[in-house]
Each structure stands twice: as structure tokens, then as C-alpha cells.
N, CA, C and O of each residue as an XYZ file, in Angstrom:
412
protein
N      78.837    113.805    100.473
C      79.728    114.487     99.572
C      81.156    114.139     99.966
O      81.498    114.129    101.148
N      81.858    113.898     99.121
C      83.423    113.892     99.027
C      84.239    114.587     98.681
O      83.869    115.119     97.635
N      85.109    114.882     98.946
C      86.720    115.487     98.839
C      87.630    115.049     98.925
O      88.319    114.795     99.913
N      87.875    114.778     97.144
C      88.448    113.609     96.257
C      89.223    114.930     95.719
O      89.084    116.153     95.694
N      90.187    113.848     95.275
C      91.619    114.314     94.152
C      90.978    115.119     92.843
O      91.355    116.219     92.439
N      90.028    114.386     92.342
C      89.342    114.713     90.871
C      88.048    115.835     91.060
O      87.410    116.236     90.087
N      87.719    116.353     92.722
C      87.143    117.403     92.760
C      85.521    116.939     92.270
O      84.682    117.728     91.835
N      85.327    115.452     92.463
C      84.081    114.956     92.290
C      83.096    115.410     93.232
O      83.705    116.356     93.732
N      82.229    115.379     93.680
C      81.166    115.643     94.932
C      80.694    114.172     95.238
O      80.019    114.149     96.267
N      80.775    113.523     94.929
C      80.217    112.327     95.110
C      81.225    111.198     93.970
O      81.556    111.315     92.790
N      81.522    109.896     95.234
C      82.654    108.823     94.906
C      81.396    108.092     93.512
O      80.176    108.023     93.360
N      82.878    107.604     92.623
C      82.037    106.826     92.058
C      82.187    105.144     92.398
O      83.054    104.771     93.188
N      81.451    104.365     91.865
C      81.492    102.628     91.613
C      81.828    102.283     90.734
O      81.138    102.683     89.796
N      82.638    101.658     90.458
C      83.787    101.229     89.792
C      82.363     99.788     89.027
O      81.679     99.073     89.760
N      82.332     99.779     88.020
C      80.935     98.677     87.467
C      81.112     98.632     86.189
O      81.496     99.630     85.580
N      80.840     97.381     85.538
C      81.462     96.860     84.761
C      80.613     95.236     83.880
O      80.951     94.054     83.946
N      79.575     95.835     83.205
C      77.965     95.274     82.701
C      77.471     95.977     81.723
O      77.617     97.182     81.515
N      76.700     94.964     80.940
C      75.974     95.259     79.920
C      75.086     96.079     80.501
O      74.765     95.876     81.672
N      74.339     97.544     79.497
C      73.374     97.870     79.924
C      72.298     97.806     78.365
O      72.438     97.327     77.240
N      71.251     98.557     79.068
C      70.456     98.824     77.857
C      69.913    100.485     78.051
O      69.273    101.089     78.911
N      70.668    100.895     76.508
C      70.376    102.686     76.371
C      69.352    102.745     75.160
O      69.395    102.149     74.084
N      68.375    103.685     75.680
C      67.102    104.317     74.442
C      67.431    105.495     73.887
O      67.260    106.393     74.712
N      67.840    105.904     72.824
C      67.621    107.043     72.572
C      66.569    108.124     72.979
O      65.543    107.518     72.670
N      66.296    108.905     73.297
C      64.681    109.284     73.470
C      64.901    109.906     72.081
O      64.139    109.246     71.374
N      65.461    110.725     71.361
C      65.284    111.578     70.349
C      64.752    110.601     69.031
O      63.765    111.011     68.419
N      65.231    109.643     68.704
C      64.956    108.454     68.154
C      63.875    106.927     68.487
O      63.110    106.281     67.771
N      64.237    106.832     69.708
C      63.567    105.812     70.331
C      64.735    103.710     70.003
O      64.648    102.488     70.127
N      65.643    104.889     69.545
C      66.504    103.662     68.983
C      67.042    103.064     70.345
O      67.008    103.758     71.361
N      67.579    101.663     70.365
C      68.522    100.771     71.177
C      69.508    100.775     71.041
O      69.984    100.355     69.986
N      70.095    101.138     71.802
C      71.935    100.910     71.262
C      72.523     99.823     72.839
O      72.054     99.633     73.962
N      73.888     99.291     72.014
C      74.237     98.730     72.912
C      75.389     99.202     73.615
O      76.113     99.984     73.000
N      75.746     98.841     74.935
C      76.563     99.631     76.100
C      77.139     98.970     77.251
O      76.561     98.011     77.764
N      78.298     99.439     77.718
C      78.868     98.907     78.616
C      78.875    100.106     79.830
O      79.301    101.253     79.687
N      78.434     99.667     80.749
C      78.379    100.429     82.037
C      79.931    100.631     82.458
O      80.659     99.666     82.222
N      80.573    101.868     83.104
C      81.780    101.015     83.246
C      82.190    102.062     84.799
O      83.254    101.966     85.410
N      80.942    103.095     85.200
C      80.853    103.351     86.578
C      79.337    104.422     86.663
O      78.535    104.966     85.904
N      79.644    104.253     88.250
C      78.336    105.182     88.204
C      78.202    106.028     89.696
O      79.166    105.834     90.436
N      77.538    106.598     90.033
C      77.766    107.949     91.285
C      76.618    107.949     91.159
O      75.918    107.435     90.286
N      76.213    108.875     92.547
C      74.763    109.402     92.929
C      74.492    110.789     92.223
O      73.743    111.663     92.658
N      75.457    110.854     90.701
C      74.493    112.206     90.230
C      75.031    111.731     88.658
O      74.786    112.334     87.612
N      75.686    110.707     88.784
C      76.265    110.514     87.127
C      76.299    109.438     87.092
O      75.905    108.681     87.979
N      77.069    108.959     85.426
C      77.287    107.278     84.957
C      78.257    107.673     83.672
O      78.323    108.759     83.095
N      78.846    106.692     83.458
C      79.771    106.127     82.430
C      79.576    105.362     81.398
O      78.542    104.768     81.705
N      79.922    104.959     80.290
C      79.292    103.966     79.659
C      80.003    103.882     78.517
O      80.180    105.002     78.039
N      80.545    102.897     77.803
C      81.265    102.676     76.926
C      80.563    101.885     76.046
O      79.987    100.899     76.506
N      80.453    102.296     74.029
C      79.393    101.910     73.505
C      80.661    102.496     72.000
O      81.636    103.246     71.951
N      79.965    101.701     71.070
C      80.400    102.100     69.656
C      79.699    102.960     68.758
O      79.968    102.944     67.557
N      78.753    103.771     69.275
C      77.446    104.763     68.790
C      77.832    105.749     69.311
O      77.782    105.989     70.518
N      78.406    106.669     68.174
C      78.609    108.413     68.465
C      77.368    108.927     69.109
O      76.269    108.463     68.804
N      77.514    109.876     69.997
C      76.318    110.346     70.176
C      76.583    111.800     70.764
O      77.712    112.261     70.933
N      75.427    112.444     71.045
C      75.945    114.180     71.060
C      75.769    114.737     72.455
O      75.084    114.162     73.301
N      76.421    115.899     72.674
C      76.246    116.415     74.113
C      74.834    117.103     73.989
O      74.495    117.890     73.106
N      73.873    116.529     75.330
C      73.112    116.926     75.781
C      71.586    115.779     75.019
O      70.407    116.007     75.291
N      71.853    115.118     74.485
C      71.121    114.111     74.090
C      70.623    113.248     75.542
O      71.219    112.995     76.589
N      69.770    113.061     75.237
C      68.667    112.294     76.445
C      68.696    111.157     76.025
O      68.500    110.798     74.864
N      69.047    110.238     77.325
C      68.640    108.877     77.076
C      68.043    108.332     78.280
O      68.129    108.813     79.410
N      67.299    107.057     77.852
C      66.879    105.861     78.681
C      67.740    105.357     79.361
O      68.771    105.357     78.689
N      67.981    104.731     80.742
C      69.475    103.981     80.985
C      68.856    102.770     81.599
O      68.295    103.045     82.659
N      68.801    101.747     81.319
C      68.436    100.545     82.128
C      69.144     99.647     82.468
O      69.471     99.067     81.432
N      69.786     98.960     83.689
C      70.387     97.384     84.100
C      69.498     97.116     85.207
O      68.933     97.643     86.165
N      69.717     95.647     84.370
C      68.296     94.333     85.299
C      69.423     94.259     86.363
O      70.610     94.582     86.328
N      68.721     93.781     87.212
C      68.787     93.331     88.767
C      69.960     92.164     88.902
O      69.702     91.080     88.378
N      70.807     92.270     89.349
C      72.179     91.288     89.344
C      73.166     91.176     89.018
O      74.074     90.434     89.393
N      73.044     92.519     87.657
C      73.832     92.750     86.788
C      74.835     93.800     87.748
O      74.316     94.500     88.617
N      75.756     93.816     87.588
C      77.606     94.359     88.005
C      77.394     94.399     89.090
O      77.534     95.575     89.423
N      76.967     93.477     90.393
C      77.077     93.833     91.108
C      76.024     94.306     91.990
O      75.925     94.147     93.206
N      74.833     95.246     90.740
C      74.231     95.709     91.856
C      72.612     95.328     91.947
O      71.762     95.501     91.074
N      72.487     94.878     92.987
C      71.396     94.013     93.414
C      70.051     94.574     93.006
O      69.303     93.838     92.363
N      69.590     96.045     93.373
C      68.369     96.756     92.815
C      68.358     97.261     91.043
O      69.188     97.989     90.497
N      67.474     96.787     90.585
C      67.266     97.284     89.192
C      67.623     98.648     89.214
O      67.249     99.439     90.080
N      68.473     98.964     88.090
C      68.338    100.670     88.015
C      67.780    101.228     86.789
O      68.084    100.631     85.757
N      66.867    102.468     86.670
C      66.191    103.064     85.413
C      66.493    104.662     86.058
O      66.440    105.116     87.201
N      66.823    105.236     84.756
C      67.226    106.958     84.768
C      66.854    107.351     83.638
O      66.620    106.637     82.663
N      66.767    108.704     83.724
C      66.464    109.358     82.381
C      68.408    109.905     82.912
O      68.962    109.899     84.011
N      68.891    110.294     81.559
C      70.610    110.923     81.434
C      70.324    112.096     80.703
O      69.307    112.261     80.028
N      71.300    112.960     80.860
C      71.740    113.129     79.872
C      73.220    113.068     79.239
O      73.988    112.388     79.920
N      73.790    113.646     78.059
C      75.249    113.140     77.811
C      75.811    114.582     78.384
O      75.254    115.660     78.179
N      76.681    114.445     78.929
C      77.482    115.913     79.512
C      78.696    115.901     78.666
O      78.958    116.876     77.961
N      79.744    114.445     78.709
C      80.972    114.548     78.159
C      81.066    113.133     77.112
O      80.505    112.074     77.394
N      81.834    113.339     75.945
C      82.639    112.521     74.745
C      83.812    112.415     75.116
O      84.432    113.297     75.711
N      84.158    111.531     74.861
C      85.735    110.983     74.713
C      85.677    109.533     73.719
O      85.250    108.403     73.955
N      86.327    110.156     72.498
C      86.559    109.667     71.664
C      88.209    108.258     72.042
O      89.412    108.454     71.867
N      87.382    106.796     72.652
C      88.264    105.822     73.514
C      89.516    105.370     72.007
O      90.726    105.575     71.911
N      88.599    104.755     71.105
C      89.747    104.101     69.796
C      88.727    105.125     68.655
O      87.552    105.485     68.721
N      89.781    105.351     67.671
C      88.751    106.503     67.232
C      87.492    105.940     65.562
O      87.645    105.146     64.634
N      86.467    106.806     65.939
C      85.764    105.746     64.968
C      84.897    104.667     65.278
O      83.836    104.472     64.684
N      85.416    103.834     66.371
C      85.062    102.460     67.020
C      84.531    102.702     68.179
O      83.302    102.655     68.227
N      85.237    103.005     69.347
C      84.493    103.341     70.438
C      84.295    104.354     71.881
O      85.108    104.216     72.796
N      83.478    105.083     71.969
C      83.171    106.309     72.943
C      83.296    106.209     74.432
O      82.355    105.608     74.951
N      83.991    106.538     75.046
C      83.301    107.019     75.846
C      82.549    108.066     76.718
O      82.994    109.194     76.927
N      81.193    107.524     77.281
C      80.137    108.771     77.320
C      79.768    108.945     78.898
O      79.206    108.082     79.572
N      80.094    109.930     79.252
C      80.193    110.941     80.392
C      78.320    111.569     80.590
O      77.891    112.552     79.987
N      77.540    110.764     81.497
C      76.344    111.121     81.393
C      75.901    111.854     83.421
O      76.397    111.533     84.501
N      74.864    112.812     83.084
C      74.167    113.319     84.196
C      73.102    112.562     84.495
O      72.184    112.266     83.730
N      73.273    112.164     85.941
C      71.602    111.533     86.063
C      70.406    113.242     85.983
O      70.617    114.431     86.224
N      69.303    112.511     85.559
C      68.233    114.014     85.448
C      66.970    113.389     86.586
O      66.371    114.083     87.408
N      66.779    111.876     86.354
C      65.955    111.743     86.877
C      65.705    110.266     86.995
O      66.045    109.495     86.098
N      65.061    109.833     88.191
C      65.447    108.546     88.589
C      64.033    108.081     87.965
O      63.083    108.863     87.954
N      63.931    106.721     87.424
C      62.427    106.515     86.603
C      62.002    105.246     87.013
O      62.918    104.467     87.278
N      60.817    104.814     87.141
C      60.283    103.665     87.800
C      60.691    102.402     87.087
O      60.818    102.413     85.862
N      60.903    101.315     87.797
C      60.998    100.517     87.076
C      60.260     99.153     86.814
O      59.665     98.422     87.605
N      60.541     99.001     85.086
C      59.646     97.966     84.761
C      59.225     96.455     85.320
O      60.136     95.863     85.898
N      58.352     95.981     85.248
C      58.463     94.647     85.681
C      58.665     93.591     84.243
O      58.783     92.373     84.383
């Protein structure tokens, strides 16, 4: 745990990669930019409104920003921030649960 300026509990990683997000409510694909991530959250910048507390899939393959182990989570969305308006979000997510990953 940390005791940071922004009152975080945990530093984030500064990351900066394509990911791949599932809707679960839908099962839809959308596309996404990772743009940090912490041991209880993630970031992600994408042009698909989406709502607080919506569940998603979160997947990046192995190599991608940096970080060497595949990562898979279930999220959820905690915070919106509307980046250019109309065009593109950014989405403030909770990790819920860490999920196996595919081969």
C-alpha cells in the first residue's frame, strides 16, 4: 500500500496498448486503449459510452505495453469521464476478479 498525493492505496503503471474488452451484458467487442493499471484497478480509453457498474471482460496478450504475463479480469466500470465529447471516454474500472487465461 501507498501514500500518494491522490490518496490511491496502491501506485499505478503508467501503460499504454491495445486491449480487448467484452461486454458481458451483451457479449459485444469493443475496442480500447489501456492507458494504466494497479493491483485493484485499470484505465482504458475507448470511443463506446458505457455505464457505471457494467461488467466487462478485460484481456492483453503477452508483450503487449510492456507487460510480459498475459492479463484476463473480470471489471467493473466505477468512473466516466467524458475525454472529447461524443468521441471518446475515459473509463475508470475495478478489478473484481482475476480470470484464467486463454491459450
Amino acid at each position: 500500500m501507498v501514500d500518494s498525493e491522490d490518496k490511491r492505496g496502491f501506485r499505478r503503471m503508467t501503460v499504454d496498448s491495445d486491449i480487448t474488452v467484452r461486454l458481458l451484458s451483451s457479449n459485444n467487442m469493443i475496442t480500447a486503449r489501456i492507458k494504466d493499471l494497479s493491483a485493484t484497478g485499470l484505465q482504458f480509453h475507448t470511443s463506446h459510452e458505457l455505464m457505471i457498474g457494467e461488467e466487462l471482460d478485460v484481456n492483453i496478450e503477452p508483450g503487449k505495453a510492456g507487460i510480459t504475463l498475459p492479463f484476463h479480469a473480470l471489471v467493473s466500470v466505477v468512473h466516466i469521464e467524458e475525454i472529447v465529447p461524443e468521441v471518446e471516454y475515459a473509463i475508470g474500472c475495478a478489478i473484481k476478479e482475476m480470470l484464467p487465461i486463454s491459450e
